[in-house]
C-alpha positions in Angstrom: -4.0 -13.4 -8.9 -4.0 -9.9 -7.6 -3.5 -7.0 -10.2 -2.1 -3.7 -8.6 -2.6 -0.5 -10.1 -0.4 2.7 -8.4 -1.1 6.1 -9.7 -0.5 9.5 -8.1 -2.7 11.5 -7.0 -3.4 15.3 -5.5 -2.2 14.3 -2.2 -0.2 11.5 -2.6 -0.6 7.8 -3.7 -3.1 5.5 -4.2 -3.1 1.7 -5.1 -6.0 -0.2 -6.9 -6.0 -3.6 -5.9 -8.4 -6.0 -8.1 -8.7 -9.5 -8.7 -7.9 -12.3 -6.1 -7.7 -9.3 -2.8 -8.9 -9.7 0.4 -9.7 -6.5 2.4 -8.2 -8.2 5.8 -4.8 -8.3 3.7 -4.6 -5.1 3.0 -5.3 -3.5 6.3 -3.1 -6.3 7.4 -0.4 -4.8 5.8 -0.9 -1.2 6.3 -0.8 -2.3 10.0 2.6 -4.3 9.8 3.8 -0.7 7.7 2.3 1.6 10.6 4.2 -0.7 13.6 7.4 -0.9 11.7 6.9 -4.9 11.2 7.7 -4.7 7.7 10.6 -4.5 5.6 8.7 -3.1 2.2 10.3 0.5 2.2 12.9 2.7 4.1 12.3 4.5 7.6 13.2 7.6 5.2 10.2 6.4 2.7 7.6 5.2 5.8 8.3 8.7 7.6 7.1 10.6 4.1 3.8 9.2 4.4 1.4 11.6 6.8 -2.2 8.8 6.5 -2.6 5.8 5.2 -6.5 4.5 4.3 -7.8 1.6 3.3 -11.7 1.6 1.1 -13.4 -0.9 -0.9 -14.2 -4.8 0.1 -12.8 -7.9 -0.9 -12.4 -8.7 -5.0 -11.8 -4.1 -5.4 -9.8 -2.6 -2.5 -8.0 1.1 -2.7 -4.9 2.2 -0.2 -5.2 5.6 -0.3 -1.0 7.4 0.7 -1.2 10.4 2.0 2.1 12.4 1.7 5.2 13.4 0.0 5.8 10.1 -1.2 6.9 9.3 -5.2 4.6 6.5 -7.0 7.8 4.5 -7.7 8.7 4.4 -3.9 5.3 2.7 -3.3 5.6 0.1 -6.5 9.1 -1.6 -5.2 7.1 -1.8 -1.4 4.7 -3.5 -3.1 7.1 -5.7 -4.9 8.5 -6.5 -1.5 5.6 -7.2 0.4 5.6 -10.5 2.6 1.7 -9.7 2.8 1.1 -9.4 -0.5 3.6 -12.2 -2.3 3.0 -14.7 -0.4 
């Protein structure tokens, strides 16, 4: 199981991922979000976010938001994420 944890920070959003994560995923799905493959949040929501960064390794992996972009916008993308709820 994967446990998310969003929380805001000073320049924007950033999502804890722990448990059953694998780095590749992650990146995978910052990729699909950057190239418009994905579904997860609004062109309106996508076009708020300025950089997206992925740190950590597989098991403890952070997606660091950069942007004007509200912690309850990124939640419901994760909720719809193909990537992520598979």
């Amino acid at each position: 199981m994967i446990k998310k944890e969003v929380n805001t920070t000073d320049k924007g959003v950033k999502v804890t991922f722990t448990g059953e994560v694998k780095k590749a995923n992650i990146v995978k799905m910052v990729e699909n979000c950057a190239t418009g493959q994905c579904e997860c949040m609004s062109e309106e929501a996508k076009k708020k976010i300025a950089d997206m960064k992925v740190v950590g390794e597989d098991g403890a992996v952070e997606l660091e938001l950069e942007g004007d972009i509200a912690k309850e916008e990124i939640e419901a993308a994760l909720k719809r994420s193909k990537v992520l709820n598979k």
